[in-house]
Structures are given as C-alpha cells and as structure tokens.
PyMOL Python script that loads the backbone (N, CA, C, O; Angstrom):
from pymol import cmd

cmd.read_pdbstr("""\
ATOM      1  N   UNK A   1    -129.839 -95.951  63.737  1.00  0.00           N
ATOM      2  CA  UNK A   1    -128.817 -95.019  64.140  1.00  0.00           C
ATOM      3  C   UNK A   1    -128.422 -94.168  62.928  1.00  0.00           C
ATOM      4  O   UNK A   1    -128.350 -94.655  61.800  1.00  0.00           O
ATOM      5  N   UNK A   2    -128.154 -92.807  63.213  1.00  0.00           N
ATOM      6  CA  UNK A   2    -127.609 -92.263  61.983  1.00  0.00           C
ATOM      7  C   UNK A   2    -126.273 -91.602  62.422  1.00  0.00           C
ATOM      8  O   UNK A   2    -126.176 -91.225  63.590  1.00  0.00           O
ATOM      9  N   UNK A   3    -125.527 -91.484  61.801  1.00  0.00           N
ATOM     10  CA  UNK A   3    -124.094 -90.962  61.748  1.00  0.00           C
ATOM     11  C   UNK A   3    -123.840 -89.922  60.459  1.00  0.00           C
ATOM     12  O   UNK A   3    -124.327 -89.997  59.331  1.00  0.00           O
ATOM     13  N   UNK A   4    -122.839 -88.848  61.046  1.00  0.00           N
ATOM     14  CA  UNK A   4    -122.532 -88.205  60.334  1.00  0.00           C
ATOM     15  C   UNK A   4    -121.242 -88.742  59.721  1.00  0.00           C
ATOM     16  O   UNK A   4    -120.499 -89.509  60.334  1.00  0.00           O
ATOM     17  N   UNK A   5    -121.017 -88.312  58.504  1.00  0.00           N
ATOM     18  CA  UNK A   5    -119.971 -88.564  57.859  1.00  0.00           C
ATOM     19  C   UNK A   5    -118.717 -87.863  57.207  1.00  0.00           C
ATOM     20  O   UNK A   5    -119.045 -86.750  56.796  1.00  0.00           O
ATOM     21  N   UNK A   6    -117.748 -88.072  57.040  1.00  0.00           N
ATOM     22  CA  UNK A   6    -116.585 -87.286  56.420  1.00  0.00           C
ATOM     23  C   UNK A   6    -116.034 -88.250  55.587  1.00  0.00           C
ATOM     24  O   UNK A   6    -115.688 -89.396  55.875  1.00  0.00           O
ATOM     25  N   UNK A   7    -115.969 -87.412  54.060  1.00  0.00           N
ATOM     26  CA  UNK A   7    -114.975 -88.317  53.456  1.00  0.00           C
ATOM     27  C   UNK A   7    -114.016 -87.455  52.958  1.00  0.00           C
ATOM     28  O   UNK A   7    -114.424 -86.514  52.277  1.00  0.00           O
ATOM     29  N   UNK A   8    -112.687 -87.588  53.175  1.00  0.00           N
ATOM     30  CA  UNK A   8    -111.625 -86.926  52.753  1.00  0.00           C
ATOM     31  C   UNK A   8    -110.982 -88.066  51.698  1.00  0.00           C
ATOM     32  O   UNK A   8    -110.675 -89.251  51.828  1.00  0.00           O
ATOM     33  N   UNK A   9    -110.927 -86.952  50.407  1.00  0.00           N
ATOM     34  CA  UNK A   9    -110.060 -87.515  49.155  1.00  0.00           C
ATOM     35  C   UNK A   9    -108.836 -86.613  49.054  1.00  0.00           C
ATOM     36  O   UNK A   9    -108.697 -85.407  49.263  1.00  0.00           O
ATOM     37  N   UNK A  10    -107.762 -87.829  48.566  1.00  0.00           N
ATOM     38  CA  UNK A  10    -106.658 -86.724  47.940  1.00  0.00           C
ATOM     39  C   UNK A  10    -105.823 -87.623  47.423  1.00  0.00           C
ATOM     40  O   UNK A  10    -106.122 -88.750  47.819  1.00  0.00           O
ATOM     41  N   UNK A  11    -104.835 -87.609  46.653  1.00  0.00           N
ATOM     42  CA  UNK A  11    -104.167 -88.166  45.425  1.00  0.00           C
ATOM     43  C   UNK A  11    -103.276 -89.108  46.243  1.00  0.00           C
ATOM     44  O   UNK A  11    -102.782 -88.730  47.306  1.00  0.00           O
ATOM     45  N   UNK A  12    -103.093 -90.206  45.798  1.00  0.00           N
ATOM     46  CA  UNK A  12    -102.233 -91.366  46.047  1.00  0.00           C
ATOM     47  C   UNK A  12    -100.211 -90.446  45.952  1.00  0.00           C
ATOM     48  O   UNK A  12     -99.571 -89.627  45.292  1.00  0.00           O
ATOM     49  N   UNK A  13    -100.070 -91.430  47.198  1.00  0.00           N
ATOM     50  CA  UNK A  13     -98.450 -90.388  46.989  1.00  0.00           C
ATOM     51  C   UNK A  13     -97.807 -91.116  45.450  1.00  0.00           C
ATOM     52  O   UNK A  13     -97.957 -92.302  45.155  1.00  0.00           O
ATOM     53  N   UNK A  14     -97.188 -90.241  44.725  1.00  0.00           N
ATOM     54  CA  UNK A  14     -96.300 -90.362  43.820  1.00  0.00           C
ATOM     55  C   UNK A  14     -97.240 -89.894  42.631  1.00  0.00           C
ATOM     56  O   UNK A  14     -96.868 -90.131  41.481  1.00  0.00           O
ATOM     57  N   UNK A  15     -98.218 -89.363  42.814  1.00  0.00           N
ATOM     58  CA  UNK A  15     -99.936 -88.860  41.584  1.00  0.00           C
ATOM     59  C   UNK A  15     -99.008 -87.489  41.840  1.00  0.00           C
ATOM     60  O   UNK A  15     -98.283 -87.167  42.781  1.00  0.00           O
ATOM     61  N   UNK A  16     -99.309 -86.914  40.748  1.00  0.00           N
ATOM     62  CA  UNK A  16     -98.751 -85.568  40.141  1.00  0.00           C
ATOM     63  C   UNK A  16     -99.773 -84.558  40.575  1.00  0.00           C
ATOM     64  O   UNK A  16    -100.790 -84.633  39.885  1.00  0.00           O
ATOM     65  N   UNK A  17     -99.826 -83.394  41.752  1.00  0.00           N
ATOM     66  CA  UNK A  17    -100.810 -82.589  41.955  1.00  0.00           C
ATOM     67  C   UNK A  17    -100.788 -81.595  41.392  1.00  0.00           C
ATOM     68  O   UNK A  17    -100.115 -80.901  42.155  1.00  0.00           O
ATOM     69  N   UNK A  18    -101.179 -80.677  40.151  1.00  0.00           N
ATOM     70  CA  UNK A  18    -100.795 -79.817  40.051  1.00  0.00           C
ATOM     71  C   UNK A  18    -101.560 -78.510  40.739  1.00  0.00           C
ATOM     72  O   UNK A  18    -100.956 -77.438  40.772  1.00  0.00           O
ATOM     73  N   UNK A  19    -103.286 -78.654  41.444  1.00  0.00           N
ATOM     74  CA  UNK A  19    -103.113 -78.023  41.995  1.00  0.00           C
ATOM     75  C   UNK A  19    -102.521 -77.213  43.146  1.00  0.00           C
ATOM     76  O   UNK A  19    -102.351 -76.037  43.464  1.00  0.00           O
ATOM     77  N   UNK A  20    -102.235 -78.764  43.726  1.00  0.00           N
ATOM     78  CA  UNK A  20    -101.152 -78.296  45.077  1.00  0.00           C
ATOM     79  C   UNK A  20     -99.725 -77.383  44.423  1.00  0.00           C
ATOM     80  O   UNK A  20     -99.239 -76.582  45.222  1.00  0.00           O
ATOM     81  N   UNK A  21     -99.316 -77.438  43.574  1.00  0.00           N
ATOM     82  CA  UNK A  21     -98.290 -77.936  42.737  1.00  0.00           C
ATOM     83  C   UNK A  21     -98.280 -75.862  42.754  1.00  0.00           C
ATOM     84  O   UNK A  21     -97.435 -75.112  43.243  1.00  0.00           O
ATOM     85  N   UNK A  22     -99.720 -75.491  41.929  1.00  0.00           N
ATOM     86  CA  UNK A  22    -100.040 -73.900  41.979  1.00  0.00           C
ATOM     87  C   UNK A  22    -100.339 -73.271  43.579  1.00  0.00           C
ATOM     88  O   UNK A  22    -100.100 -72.074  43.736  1.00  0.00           O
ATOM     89  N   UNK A  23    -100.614 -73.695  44.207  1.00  0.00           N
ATOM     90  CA  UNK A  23    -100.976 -73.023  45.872  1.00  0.00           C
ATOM     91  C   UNK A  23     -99.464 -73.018  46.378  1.00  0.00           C
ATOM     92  O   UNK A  23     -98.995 -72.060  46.993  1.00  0.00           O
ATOM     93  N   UNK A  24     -98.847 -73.997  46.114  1.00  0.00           N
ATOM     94  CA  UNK A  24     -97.349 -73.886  46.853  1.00  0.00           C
ATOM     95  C   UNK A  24     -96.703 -73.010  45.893  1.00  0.00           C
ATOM     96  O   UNK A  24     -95.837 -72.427  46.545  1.00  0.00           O
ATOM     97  N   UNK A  25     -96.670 -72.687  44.928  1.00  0.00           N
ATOM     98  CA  UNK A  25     -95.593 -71.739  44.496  1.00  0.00           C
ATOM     99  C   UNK A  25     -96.470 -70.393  44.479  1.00  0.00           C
ATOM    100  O   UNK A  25     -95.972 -69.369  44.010  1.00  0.00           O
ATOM    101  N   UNK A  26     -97.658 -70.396  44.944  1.00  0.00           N
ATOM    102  CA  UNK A  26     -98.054 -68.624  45.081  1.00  0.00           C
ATOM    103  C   UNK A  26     -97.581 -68.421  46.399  1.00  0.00           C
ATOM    104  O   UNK A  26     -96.959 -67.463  46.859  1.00  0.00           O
ATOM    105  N   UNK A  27     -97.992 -69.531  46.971  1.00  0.00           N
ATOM    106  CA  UNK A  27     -97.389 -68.930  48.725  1.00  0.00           C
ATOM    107  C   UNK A  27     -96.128 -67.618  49.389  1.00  0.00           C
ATOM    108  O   UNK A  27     -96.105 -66.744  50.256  1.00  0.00           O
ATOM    109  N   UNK A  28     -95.178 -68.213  48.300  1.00  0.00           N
ATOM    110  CA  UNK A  28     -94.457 -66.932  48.940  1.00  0.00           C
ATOM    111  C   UNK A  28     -94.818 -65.751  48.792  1.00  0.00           C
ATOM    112  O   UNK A  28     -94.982 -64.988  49.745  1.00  0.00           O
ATOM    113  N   UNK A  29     -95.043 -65.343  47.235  1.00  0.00           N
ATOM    114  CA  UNK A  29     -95.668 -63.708  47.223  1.00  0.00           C
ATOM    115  C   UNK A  29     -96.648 -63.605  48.083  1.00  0.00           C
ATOM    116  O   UNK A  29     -96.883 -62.400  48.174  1.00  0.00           O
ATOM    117  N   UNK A  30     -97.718 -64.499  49.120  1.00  0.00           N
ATOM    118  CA  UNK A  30     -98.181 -63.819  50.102  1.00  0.00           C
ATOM    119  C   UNK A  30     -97.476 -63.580  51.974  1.00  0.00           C
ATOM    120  O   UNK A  30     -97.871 -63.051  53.014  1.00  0.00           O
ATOM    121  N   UNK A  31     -96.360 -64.280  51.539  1.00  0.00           N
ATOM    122  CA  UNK A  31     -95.717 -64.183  52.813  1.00  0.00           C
ATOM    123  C   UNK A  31     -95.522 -65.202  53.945  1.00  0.00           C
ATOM    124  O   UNK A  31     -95.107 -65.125  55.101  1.00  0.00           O
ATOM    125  N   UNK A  32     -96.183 -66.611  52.818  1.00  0.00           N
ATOM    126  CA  UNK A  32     -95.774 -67.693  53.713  1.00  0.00           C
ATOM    127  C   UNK A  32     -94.907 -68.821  53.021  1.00  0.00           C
ATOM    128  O   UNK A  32     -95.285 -69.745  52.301  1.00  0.00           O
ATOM    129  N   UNK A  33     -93.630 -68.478  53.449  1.00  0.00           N
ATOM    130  CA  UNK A  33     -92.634 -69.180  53.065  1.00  0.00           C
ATOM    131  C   UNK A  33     -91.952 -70.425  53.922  1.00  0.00           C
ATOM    132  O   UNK A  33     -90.928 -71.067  53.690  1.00  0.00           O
ATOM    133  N   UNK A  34     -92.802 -70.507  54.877  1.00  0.00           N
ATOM    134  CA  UNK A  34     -92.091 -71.967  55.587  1.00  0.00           C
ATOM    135  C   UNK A  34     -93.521 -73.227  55.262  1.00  0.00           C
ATOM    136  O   UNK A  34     -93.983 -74.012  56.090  1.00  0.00           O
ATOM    137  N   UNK A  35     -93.970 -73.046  53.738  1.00  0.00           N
ATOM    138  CA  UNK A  35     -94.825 -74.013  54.142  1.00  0.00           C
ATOM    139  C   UNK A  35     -94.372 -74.858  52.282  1.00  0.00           C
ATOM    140  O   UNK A  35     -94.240 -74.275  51.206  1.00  0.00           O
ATOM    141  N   UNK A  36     -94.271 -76.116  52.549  1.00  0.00           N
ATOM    142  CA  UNK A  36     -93.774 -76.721  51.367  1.00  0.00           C
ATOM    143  C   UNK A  36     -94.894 -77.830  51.804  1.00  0.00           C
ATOM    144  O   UNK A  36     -95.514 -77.829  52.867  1.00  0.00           O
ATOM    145  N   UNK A  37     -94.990 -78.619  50.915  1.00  0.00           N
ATOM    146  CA  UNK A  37     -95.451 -80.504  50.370  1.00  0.00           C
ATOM    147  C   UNK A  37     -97.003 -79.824  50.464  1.00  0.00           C
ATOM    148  O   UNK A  37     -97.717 -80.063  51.439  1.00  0.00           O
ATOM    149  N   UNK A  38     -97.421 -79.012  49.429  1.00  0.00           N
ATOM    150  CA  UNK A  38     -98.538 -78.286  49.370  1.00  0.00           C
ATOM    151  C   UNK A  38    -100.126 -79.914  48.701  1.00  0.00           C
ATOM    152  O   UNK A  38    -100.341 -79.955  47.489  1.00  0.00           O
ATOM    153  N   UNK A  39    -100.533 -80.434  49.174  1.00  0.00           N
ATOM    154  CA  UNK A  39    -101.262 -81.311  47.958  1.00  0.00           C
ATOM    155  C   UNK A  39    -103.075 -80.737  48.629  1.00  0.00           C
ATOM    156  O   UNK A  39    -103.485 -80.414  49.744  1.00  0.00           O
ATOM    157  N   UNK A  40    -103.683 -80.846  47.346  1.00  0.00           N
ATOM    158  CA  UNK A  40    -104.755 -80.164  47.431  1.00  0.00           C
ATOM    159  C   UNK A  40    -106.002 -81.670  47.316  1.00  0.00           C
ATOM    160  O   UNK A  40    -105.715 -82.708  46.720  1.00  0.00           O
ATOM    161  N   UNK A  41    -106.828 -81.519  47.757  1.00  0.00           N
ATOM    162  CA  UNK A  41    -107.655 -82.468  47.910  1.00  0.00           C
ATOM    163  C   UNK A  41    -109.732 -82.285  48.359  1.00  0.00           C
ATOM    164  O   UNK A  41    -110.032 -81.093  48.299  1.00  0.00           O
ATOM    165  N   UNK A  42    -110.535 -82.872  48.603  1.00  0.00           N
ATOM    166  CA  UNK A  42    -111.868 -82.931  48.967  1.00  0.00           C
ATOM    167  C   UNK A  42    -112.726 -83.568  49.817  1.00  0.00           C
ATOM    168  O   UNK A  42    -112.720 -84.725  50.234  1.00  0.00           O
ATOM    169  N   UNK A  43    -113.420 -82.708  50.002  1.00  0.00           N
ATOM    170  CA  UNK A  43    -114.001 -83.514  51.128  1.00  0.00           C
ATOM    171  C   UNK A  43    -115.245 -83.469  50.943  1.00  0.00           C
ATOM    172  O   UNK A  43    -115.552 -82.503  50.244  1.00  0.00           O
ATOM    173  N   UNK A  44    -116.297 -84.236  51.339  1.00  0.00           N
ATOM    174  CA  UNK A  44    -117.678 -84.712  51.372  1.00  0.00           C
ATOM    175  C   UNK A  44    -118.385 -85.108  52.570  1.00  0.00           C
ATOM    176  O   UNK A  44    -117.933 -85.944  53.352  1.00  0.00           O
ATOM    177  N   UNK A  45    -119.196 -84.674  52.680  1.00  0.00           N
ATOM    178  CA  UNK A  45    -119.831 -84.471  54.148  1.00  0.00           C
ATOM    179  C   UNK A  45    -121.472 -85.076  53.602  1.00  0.00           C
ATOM    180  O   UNK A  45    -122.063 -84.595  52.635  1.00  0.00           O
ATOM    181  N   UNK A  46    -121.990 -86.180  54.435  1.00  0.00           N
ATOM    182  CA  UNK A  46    -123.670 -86.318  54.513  1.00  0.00           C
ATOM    183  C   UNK A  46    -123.586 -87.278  55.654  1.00  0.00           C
ATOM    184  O   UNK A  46    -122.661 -87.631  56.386  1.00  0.00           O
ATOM    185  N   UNK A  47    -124.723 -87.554  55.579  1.00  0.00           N
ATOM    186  CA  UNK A  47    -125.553 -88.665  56.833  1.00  0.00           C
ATOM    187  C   UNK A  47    -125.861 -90.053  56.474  1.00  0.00           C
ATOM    188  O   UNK A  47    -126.417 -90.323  55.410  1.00  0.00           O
ATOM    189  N   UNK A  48    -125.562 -90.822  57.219  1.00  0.00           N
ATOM    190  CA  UNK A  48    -126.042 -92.357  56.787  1.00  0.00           C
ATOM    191  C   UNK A  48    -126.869 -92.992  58.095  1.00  0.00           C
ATOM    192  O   UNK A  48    -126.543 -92.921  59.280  1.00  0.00           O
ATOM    193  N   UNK A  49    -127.860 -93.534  57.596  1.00  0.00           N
ATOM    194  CA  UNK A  49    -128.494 -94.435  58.637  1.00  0.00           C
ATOM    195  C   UNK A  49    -128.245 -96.168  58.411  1.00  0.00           C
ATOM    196  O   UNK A  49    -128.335 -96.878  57.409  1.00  0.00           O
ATOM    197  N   UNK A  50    -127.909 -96.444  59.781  1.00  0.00           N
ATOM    198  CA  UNK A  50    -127.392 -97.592  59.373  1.00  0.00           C
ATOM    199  C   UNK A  50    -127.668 -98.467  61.317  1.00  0.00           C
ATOM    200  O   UNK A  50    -127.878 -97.764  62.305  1.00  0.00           O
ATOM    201  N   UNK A  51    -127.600 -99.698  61.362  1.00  0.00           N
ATOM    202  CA  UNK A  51    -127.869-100.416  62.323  1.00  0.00           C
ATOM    203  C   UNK A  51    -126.794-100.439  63.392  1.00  0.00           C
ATOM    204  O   UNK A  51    -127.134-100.382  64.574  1.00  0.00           O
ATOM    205  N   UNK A  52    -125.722-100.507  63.104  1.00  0.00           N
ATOM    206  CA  UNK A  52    -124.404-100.063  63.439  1.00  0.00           C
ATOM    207  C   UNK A  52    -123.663 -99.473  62.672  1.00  0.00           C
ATOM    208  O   UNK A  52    -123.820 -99.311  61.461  1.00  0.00           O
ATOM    209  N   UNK A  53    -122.347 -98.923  63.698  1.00  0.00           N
ATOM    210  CA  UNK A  53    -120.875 -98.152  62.989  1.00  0.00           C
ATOM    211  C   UNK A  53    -120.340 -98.712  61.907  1.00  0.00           C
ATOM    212  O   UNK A  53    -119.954 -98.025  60.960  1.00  0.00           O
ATOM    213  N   UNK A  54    -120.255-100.089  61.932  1.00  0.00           N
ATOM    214  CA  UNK A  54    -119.300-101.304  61.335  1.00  0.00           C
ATOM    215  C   UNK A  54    -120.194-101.303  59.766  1.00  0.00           C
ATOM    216  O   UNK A  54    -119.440-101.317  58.793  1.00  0.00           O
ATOM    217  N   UNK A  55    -121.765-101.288  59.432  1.00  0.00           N
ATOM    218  CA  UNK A  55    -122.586-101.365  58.936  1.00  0.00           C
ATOM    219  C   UNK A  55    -122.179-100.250  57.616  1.00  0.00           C
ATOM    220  O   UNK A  55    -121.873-100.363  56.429  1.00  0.00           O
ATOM    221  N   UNK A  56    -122.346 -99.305  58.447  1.00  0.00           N
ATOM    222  CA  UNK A  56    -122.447 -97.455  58.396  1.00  0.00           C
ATOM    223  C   UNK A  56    -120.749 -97.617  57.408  1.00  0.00           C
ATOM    224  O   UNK A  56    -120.897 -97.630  56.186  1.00  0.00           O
ATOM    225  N   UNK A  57    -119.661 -97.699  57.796  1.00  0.00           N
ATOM    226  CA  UNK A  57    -118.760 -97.582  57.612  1.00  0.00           C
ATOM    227  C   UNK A  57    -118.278 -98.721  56.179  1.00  0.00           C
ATOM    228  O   UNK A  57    -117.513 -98.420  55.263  1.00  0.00           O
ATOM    229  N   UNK A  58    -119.032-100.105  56.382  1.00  0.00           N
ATOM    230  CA  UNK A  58    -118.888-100.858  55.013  1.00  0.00           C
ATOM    231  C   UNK A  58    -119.631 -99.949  53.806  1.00  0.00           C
ATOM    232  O   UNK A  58    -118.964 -99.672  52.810  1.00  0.00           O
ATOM    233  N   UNK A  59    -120.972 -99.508  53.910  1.00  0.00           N
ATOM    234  CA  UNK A  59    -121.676 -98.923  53.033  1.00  0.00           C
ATOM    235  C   UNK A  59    -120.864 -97.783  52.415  1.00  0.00           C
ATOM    236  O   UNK A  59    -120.897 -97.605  51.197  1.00  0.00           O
ATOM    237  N   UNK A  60    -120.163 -97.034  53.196  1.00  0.00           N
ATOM    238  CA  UNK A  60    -119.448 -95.626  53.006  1.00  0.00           C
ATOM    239  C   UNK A  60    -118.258 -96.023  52.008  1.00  0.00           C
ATOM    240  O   UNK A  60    -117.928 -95.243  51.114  1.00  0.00           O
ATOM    241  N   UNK A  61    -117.494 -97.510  52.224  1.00  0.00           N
ATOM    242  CA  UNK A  61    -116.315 -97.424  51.806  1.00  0.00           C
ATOM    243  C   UNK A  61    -116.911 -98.051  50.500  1.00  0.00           C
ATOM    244  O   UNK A  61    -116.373 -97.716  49.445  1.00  0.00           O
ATOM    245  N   UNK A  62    -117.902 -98.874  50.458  1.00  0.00           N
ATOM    246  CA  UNK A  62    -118.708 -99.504  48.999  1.00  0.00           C
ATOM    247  C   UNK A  62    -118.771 -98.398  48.077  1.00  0.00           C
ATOM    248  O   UNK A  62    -118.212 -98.403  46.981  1.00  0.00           O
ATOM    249  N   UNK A  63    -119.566 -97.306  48.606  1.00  0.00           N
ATOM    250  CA  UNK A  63    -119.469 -95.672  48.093  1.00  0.00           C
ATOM    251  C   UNK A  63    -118.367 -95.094  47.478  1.00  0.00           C
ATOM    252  O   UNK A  63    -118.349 -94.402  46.461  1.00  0.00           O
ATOM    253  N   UNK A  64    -117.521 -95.416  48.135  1.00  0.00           N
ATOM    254  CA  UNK A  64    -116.611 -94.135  47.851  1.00  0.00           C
ATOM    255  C   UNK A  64    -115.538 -95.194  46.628  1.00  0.00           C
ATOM    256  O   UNK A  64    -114.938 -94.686  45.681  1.00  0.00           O
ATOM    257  N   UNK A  65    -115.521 -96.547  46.924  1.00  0.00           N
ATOM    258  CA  UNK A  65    -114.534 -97.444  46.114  1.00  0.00           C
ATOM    259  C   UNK A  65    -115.450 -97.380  44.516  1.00  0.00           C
ATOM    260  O   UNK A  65    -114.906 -97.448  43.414  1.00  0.00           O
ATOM    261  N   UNK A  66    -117.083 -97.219  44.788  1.00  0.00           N
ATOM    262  CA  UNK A  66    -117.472 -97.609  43.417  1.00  0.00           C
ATOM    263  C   UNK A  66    -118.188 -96.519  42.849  1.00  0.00           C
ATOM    264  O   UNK A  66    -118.745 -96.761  41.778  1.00  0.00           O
ATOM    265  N   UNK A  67    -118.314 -95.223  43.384  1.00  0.00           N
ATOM    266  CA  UNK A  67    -118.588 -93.493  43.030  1.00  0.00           C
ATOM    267  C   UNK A  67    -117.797 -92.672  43.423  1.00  0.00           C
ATOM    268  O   UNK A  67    -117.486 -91.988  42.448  1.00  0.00           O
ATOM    269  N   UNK A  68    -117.065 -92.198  44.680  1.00  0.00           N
ATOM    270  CA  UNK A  68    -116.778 -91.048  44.778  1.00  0.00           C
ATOM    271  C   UNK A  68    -114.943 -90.660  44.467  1.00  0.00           C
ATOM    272  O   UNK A  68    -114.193 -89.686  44.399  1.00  0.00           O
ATOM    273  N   UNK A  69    -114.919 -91.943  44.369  1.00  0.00           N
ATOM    274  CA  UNK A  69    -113.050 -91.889  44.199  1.00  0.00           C
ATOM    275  C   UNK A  69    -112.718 -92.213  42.591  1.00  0.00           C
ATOM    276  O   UNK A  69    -113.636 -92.392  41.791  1.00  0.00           O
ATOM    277  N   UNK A  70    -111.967 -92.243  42.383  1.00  0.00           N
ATOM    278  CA  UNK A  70    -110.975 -93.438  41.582  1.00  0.00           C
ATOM    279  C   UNK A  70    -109.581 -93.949  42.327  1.00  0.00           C
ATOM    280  O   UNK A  70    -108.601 -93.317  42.721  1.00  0.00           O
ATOM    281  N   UNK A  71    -109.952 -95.543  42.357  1.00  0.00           N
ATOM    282  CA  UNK A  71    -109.372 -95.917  43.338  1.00  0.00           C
ATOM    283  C   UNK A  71    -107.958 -96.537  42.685  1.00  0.00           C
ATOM    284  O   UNK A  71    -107.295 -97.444  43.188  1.00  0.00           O
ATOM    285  N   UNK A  72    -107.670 -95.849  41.486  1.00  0.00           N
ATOM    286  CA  UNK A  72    -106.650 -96.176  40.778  1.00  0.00           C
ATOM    287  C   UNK A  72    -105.368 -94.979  41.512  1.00  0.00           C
ATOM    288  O   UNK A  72    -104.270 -95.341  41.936  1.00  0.00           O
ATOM    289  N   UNK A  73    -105.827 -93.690  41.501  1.00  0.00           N
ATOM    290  CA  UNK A  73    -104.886 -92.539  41.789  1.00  0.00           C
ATOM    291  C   UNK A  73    -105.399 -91.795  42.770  1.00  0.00           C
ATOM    292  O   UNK A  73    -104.639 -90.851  42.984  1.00  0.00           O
ATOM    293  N   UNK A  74    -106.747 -91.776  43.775  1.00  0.00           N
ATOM    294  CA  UNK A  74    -107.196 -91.646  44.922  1.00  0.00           C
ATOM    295  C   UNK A  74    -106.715 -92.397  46.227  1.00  0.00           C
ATOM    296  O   UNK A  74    -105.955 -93.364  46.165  1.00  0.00           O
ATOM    297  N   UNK A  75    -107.200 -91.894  47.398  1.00  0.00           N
ATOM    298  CA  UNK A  75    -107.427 -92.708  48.594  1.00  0.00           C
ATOM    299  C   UNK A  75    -108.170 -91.745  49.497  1.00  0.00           C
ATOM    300  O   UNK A  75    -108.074 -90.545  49.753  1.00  0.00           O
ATOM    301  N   UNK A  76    -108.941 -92.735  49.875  1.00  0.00           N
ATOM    302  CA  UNK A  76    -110.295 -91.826  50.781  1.00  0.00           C
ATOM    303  C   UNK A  76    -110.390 -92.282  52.398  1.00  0.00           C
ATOM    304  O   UNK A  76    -110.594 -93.429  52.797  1.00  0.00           O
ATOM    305  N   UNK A  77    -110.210 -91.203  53.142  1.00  0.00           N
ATOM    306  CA  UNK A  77    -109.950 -91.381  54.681  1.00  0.00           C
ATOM    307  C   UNK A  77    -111.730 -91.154  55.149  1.00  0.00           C
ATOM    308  O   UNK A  77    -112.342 -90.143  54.806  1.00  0.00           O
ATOM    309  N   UNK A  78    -112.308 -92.156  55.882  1.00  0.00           N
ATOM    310  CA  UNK A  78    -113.493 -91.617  55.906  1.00  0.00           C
ATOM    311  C   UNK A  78    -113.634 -91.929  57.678  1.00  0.00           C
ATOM    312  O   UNK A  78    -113.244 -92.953  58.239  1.00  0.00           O
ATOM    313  N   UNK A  79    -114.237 -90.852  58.275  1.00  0.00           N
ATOM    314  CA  UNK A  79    -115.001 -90.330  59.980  1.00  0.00           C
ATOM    315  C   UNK A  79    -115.800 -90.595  59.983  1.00  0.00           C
ATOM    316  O   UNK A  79    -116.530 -90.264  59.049  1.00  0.00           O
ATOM    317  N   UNK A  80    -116.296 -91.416  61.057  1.00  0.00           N
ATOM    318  CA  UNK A  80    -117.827 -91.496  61.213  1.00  0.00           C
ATOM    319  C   UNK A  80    -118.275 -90.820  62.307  1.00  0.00           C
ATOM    320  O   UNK A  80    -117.707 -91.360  63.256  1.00  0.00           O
ATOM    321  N   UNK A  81    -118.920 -90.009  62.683  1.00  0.00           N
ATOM    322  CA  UNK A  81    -119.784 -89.550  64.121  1.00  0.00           C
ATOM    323  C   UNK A  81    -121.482 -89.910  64.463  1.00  0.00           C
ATOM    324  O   UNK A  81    -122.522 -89.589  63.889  1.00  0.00           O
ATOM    325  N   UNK A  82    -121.216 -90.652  65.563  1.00  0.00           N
ATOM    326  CA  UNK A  82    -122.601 -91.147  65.755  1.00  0.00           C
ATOM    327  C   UNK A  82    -123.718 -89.298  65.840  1.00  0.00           C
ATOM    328  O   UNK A  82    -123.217 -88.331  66.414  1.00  0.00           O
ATOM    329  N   UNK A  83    -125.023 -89.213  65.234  1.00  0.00           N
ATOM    330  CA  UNK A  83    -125.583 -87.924  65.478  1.00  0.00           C
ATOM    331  C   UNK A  83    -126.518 -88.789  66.831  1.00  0.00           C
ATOM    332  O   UNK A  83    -127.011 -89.912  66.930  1.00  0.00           O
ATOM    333  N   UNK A  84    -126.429 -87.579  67.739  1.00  0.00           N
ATOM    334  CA  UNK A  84    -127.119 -88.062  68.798  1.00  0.00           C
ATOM    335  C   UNK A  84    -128.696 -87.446  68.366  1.00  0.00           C
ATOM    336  O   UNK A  84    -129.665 -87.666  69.092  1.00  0.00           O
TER     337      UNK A  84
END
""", "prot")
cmd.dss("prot")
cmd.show_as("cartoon", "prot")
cmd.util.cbc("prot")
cmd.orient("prot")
C-alpha cells in the first residue's frame, strides 16, 4: 500500500517565533488588521509504502522524532492518505 503524506511542523507553544512575530506586525500596512497569534511553520509532503496505515504512520513519526523535527522546541502533526 502506499500513502501519501503530510507533515506539518511548527514551534512548541511558549518557543519564541520570530518569524510569525515579522508577518504579524507587517499585516496591518497591508490592510489586515483583525488577524493576531501570527506563528509561522512547514510542511513536508512525500509517499510511503508500507503494509498498513498503523505501519505507514509508526515509520513517519520514527522520521520526523529522529530527522525532520527537533523534538525539543518542535511538534509535528502528520496525515496520512491512502493513494489509490
């Protein structure tokens, strides 16, 4: 089976963003002023083949706990979609 994947990263609450930190204070000079708690973050997109979801989804979080994060001031939300 292969599945598509999503991994969304973004800073542990109380981690200091400063890019969010710059997108929220340009906002008003473009005219959007009802938008505050700006935090900026990443995402990663590929394919895994795997026997099952459960399989698919241990491998991903092995990934992301021991390459794609730091799991000190990160946290990674990860989607799986079966590809038909």
């Amino acid at each position: 089976m292969r599945f598509a994947v999503l991994v969304e990263i973004s800073l542990r609450a109380g981690i200091a963003d400063p890019q969010g930190a710059t997108i929220e204070r340009a906002l008003p000079a473009l005219g959007f002023d009802a938008i505050h708690g700006v935090r900026a973050g990443k995402a990663i997109r590929f394919t895994i083949d795997a026997d099952a979801e459960a399989a698919a989804r241990a491998h991903v979080d092995d990934l992301c706990r021991r390459f794609l994060t730091n799991p000190v001031i990160e946290d990674a939300s990860v989607t799986l979609q079966l590809v038909p």
